[in-house]
Residue frames relative to the residue before (quaternion, step in Angstrom):
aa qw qx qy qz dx dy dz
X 1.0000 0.0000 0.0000 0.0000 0.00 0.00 0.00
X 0.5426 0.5084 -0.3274 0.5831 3.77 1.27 -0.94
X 0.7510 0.3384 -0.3320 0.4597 3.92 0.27 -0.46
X 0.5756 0.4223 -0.4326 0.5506 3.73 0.94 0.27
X 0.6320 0.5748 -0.3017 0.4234 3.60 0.27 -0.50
X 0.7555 0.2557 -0.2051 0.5672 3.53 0.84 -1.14
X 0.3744 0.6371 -0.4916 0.4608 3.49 1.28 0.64
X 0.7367 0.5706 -0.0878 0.3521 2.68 0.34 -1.78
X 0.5182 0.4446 -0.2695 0.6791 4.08 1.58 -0.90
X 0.7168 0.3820 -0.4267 0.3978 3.72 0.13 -0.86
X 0.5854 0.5298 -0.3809 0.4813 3.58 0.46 -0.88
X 0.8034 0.4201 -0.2251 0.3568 3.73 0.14 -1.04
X 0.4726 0.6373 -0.3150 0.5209 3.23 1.98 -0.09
X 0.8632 0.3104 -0.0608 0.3934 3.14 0.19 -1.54
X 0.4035 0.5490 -0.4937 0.5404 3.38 2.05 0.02
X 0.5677 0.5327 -0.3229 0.5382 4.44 0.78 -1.23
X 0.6123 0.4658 -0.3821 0.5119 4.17 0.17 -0.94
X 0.7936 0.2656 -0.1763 0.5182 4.04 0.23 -0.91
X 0.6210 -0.6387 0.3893 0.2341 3.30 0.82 0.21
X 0.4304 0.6543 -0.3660 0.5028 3.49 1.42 0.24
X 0.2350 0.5988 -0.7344 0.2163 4.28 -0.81 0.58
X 0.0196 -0.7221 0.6911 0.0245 3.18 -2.25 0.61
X 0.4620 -0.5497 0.6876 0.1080 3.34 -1.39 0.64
X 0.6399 -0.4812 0.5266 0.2860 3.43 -1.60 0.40
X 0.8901 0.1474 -0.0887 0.4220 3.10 0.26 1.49
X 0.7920 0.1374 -0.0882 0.5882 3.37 1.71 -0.54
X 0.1800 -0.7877 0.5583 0.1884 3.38 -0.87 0.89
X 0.4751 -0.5408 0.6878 0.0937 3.71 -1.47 1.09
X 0.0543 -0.7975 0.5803 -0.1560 3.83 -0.64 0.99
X 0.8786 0.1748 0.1282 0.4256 3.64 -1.47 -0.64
X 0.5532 0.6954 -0.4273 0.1667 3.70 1.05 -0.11
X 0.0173 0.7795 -0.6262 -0.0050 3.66 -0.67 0.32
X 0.2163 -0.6949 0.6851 0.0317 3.64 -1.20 -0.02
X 0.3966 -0.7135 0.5325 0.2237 3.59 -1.12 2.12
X 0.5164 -0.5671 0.5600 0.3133 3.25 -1.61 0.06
X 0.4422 -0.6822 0.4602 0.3566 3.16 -0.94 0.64
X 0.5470 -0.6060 0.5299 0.2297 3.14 -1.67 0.56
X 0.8202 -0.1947 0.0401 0.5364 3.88 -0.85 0.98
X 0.8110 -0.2694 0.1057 0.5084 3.50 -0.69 -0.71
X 0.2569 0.8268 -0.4882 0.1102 3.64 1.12 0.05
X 0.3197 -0.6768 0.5826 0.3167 4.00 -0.27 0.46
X 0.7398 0.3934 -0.3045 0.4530 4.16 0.14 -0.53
X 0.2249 -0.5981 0.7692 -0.0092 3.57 -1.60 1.36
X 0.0070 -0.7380 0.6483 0.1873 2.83 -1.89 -0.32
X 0.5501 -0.7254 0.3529 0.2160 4.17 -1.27 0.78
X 0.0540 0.7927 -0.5700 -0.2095 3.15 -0.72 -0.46
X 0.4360 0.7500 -0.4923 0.0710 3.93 -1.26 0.07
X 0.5709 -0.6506 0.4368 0.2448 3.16 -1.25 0.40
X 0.2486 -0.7477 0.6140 0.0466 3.44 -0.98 1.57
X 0.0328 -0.7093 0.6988 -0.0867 3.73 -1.03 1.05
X 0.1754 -0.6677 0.7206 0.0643 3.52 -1.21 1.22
X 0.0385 0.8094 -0.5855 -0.0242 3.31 -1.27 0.63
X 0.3375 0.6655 -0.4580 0.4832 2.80 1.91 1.08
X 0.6775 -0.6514 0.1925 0.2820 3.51 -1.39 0.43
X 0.6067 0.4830 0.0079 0.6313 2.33 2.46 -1.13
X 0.6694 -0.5354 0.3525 0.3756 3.30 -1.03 0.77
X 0.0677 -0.7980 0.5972 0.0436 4.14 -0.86 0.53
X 0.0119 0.8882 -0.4477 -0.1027 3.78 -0.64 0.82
X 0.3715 -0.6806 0.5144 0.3664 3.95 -0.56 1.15
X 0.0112 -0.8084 0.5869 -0.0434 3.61 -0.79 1.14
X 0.6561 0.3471 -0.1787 0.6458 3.75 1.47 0.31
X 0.0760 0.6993 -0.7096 0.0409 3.55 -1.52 0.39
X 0.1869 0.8237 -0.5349 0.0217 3.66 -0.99 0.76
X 0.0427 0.7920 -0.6090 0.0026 3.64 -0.74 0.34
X 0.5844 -0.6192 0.4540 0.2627 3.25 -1.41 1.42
X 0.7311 0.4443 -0.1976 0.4786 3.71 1.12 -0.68
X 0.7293 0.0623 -0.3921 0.5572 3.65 0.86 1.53
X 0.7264 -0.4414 0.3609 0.3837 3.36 -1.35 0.01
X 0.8499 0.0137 0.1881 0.4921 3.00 0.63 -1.17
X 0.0915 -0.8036 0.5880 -0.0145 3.95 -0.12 1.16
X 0.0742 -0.8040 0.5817 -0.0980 3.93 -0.44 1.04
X 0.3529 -0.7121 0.5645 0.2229 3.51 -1.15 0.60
X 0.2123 -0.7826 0.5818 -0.0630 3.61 -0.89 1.20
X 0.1187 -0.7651 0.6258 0.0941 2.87 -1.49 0.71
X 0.0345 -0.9044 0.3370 0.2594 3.70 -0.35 0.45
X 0.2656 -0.8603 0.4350 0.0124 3.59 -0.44 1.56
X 0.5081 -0.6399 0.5522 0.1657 3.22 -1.17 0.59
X 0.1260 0.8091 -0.5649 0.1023 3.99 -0.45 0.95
X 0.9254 0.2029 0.0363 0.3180 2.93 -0.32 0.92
X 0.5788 -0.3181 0.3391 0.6700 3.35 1.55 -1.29
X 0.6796 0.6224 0.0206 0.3878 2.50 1.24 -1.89
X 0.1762 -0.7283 0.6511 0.1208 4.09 -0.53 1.31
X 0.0085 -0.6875 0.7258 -0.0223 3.43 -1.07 1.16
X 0.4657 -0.5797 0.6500 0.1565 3.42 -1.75 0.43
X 0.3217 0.6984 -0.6360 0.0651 3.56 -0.83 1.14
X 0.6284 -0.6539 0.3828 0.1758 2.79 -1.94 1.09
X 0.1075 0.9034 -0.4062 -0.0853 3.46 -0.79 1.05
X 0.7935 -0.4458 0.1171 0.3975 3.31 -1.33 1.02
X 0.7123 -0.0431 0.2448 0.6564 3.74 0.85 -1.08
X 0.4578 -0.5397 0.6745 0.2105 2.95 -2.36 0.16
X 0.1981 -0.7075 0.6475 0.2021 3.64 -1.26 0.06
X 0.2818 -0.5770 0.7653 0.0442 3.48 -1.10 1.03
X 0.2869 0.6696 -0.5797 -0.3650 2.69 -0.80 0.41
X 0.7438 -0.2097 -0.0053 0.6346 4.14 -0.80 -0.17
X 0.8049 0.3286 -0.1436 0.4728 3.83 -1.53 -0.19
X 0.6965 0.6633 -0.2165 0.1675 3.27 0.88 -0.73
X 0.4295 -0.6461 0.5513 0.3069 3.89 -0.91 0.41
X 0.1815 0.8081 -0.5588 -0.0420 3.32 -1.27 0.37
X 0.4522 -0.8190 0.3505 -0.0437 3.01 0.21 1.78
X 0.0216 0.7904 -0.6116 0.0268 4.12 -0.04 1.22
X 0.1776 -0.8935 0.3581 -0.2048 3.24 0.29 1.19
X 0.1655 -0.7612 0.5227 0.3463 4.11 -0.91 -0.18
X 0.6046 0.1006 -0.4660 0.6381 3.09 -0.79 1.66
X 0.8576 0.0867 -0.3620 0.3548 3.15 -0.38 0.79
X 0.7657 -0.3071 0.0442 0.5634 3.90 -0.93 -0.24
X 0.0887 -0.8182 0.5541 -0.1248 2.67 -1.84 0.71
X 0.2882 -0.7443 0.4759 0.3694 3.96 -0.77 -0.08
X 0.2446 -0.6907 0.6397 0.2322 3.19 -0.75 1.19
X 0.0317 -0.7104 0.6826 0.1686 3.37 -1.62 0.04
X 0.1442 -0.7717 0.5977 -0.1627 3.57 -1.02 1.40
X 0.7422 0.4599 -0.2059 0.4418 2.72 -0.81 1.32
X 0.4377 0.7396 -0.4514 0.2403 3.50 1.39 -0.28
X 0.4187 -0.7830 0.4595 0.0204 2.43 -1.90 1.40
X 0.5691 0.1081 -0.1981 0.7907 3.38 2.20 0.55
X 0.5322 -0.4092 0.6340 0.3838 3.66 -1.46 0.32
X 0.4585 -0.6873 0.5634 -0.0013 2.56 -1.84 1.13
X 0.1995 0.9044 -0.3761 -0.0272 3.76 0.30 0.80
X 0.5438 -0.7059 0.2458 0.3815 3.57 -0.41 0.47
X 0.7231 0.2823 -0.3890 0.4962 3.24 -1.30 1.28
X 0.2760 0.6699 -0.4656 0.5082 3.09 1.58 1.17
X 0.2508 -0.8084 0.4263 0.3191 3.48 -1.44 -0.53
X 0.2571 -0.7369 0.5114 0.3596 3.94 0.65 0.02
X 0.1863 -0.5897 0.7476 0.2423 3.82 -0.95 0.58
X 0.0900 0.7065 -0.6968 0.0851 3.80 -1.51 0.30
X 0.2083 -0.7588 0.6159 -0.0389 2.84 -0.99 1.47
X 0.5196 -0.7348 0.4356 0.0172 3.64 -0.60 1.57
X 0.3408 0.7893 -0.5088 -0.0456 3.72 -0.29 -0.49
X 0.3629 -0.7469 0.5563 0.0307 3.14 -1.12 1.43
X 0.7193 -0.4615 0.3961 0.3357 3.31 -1.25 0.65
X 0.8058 0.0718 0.2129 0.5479 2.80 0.41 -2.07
X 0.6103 0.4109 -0.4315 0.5221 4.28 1.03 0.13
X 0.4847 -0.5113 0.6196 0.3458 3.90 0.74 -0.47
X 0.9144 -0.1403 0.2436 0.2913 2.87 -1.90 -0.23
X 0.3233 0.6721 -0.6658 0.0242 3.73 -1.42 0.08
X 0.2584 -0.8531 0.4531 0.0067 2.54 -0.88 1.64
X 0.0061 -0.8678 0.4962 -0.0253 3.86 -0.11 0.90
X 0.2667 -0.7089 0.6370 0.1431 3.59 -1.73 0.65
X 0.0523 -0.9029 0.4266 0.0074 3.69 -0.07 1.24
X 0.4293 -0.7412 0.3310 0.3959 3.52 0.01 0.99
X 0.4682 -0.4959 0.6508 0.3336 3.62 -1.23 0.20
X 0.0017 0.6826 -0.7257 -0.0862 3.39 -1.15 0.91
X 0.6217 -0.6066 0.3365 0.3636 3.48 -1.48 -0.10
X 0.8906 -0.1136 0.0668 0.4352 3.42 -1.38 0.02
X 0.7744 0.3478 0.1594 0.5039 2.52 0.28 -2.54
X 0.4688 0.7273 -0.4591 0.2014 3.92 0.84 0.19
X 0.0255 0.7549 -0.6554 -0.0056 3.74 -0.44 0.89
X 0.3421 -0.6987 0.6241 0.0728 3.27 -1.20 1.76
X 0.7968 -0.3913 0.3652 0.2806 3.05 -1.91 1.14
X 0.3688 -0.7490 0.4855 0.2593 3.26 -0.89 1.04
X 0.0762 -0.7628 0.6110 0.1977 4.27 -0.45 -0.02
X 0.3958 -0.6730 0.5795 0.2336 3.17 -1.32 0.94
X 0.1196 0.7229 -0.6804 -0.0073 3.95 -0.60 0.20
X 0.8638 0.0805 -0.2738 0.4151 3.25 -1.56 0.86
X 0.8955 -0.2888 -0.0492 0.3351 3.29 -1.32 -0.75
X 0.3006 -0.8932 0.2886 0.1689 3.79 1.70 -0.14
């Protein structure tokens, strides 16, 4: 039973080390988080949301001990013009990818309460509609960092 258990911690380690955590029902993937830029107080996330629930699930919260205030964004095009606007929640929906991304949604984070520097970790706290909580450490990547692209659906 002791040799399942310290399985069970190792796995949940090295699932947190690669960036990989789940909730009853959703898995948290690919997530990292830029470094801020000189003294600038605002970051921003990125990662992949997977339901593997039957029913739709929606991320309607985001929080970290290491800004004032983390919000969910979307970034939209108006005009010519790319603006950032805050929205209410994500939708999972079942089977599905959901892709926090630059140029498109994302967690903003505002307010930092240290600079962000790379080969750091961001704690972030998730909240699901319906899984609750997930609680993740997302490396800090640099400025200029542009993450593997993933094909998902039809391409």
């Amino acid at each position: 039973m002791r040799y399942l258990a310290a399985l069970a911690a190792f796995i949940a380690a090295a699932c947190l080390e690669i960036g990989v955590a789940s909730a009853e029902g959703v898995v948290v993937s690919d997530g990292w988080a830029r470094a801020s830029i000189g003294a600038a107080a605002n970051s921003v996330a990125y990662m992949t949301l997977t339901s593997k629930r039957d029913a739709a699930d929606r991320l309607i919260a985001v929080a970290t001990p290491l800004a004032e205030r983390a919000e969910l964004h979307d970034h939209l095009m108006e005009d010519g013009v790319a603006r950032m606007r805050p929205v209410d929640g994500i939708d999972i929906a079942p089977g599905e990818l959901v892709t926090l991304e630059p140029g498109g949604l994302h967690i903003m984070l505002m307010g930092l309460t240290d600079k962000l520097e790379p080969g750091a970790t961001l704690p972030l706290t998730l909240s699901f509609e319906h899984a609750g909580d997930v609680s993740v450490e997302l490396p800090v990547q640099p400025i200029g960092h542009r993450p593997k692209t993933h094909q998902h659906g039809d391409g």
